[in-house]
N, C-alpha and C positions, 0 to 999 in steps of 0.2 A: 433437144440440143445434141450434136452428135459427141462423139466421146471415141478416145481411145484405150486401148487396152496398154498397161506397161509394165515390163518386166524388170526386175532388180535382179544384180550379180553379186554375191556376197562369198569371201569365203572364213570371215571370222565370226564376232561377237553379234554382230548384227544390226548394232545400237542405232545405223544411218539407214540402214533401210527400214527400223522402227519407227522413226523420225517419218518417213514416207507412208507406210502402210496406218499409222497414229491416224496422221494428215486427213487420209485417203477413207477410212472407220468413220472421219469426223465430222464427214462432208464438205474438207475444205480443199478439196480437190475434183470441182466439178468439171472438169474436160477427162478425167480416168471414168473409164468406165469399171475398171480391175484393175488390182496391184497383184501381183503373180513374183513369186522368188524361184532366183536359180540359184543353188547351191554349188561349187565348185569343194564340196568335202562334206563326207559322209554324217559327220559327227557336230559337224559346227553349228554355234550357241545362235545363229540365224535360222534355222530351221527351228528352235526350241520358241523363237520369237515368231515366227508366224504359225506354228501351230496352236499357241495361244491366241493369235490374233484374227487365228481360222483363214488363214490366208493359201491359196493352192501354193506348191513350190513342184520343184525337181529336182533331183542330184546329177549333175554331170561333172563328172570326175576324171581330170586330166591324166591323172596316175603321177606318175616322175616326169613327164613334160609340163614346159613351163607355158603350153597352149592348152586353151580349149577344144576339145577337138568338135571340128565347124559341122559334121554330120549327126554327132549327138545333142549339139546344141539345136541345132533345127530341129532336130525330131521332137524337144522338150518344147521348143517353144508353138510347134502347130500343134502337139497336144495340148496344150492351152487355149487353142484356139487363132493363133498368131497374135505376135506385139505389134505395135506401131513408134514404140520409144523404150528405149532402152538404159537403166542408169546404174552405172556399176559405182558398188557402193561397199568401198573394202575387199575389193576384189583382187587379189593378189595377181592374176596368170595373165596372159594376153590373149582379149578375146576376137576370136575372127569377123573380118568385115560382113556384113551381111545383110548392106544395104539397109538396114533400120538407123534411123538418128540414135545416135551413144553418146551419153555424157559419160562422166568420170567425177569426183568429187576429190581434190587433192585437198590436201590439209596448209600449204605453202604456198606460196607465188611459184606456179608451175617451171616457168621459164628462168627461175633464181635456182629453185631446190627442185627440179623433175628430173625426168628421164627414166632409162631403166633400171628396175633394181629398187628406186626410190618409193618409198611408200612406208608406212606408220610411222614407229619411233626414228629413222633411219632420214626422215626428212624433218624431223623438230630439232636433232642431232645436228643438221646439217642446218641450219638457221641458227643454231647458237653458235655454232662454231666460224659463222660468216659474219656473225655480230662480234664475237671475241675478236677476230683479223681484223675489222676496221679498227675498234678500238685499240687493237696493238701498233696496226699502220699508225694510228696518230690522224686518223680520219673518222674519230668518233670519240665521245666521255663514257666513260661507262655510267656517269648519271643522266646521260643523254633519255629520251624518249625510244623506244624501240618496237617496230611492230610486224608480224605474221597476217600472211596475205591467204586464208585459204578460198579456194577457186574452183568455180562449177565451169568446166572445159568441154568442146566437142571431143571426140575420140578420134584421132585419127591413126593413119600406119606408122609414125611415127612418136613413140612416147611424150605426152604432154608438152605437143606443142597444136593440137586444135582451138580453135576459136572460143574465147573464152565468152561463156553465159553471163556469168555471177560473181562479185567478188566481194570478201569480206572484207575490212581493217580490225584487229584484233589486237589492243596493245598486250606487251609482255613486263610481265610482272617487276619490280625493283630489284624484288628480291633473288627470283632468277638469277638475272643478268649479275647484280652484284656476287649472288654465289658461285656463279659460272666464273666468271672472268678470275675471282680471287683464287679459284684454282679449289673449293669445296669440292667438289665434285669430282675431282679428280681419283678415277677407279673408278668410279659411281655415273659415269655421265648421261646413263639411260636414266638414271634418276629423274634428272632434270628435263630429259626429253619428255619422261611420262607423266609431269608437272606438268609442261607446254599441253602436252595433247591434252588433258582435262580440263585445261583453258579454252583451247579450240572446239572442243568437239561441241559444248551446246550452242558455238555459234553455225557449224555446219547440221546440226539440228533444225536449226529456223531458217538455214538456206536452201535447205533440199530440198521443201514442200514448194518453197516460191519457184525455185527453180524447173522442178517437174509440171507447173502448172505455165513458165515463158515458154518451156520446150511444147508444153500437148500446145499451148494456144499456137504457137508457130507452126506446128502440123494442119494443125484444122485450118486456119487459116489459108495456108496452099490451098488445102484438097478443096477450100472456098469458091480459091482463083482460077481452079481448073477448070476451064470450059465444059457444057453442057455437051455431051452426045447428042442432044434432038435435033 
């Protein structure tokens, strides 16, 4: 069976490209032939997760830009021997085109809460506070049902608006929403963001693995339908 090699871009805790590289140790990722990390910081708690899990990584380190810079990143990744898929996974910077398939794992409905800037508590912030505006509009109860859409997307030049893979439904707790709207959290509102995200995140745990396995089978696949040289 052929197989591809695939790289993760991580630049915090690491916990989604865990998710992957778990998957990947557990044999439930047969189109990887390799899970390989790139680190975008020296120090961060993904590097600590794949040296445990004996996985190759690199550090490419943007410094004070908010890109990856495109000639260190190749060099990292043909010393690995080249990727064929790419899934940035917490990856805070913007990384350069580079003709490999990139996904992206947002935590929201891309196209409601993305763009630039958007990413961790900064996008559950921003899903509560879209849910508190209807219900102020008078276009929602606050005992209503309410729910986070997070979303495996292609990457494209423009910030999360690529073709989307994968989506969750994820409802959001009573008690949230009742807290939020009645104004608890008021001071406090990452609070309630870092509530949301520990809600989310073991659902983008079970999405990553699926997701990495629609993205290789959709590579192999082509490389299938590619006419023979003979």
């Amino acid at each position: 069976m052929k197989q591809i090699r695939l790289a993760c871009i991580a630049s915090g805790s690491g916990t989604d490209f865990k998710s992957i590289a778990n998957a990947w140790k557990d044999d439930w990722l047969p189109e990887v032939s390799e899970v390989v990390l790139i680190s975008t910081k020296e120090y961060a708690g993904c590097i600590d997760k794949a040296n445990a899990l004996d996985i190759r990584y690199s550090i490419v380190d943007p410094g004070r830009s908010k890109h990856l810079p495109l000639v260190s990143l190749q060099n990292a990744l043909e010393e690995f021997g080249g990727v064929a898929l790419i899934f940035l996974v917490g990856c805070i910077v913007k990384v350069p085109e580079l003709g490999i398939p990139m996904y992206n794992i947002h935590p929201a409905d891309p196209h409601k809460h993305g763009g630039q800037g958007m990413y961790g508590l900064k996008v559950h912030l921003h899903v509560l506070a879209a849910i508190n505006d209807l219900i102020k509009r008078g276009m929602a109860k606050a005992t209503d049902r309410f729910f986070t859409e997070p979303t495996v997307h292609e990457v494209v030049a423009e910030y999360d608006k690529g073709h989307e893979l994968l989506r969750a439904q994820v409802e959001i707790p009573q008690d949230i929403i009742q807290a939020w709207v009645t104004g608890i959290y008021e001071g406090n509102e990452e609070d309630a963001a870092k509530k949301l995200q520990q809600i989310v995140l073991p659902f983008e745990h079970q999405m990553l693995p699926l997701a990495v396995r629609l993205a290789a089978k959709k590579i192999l696949d082509q490389q299938n339908e590619q006419p023979s040289c003979e």
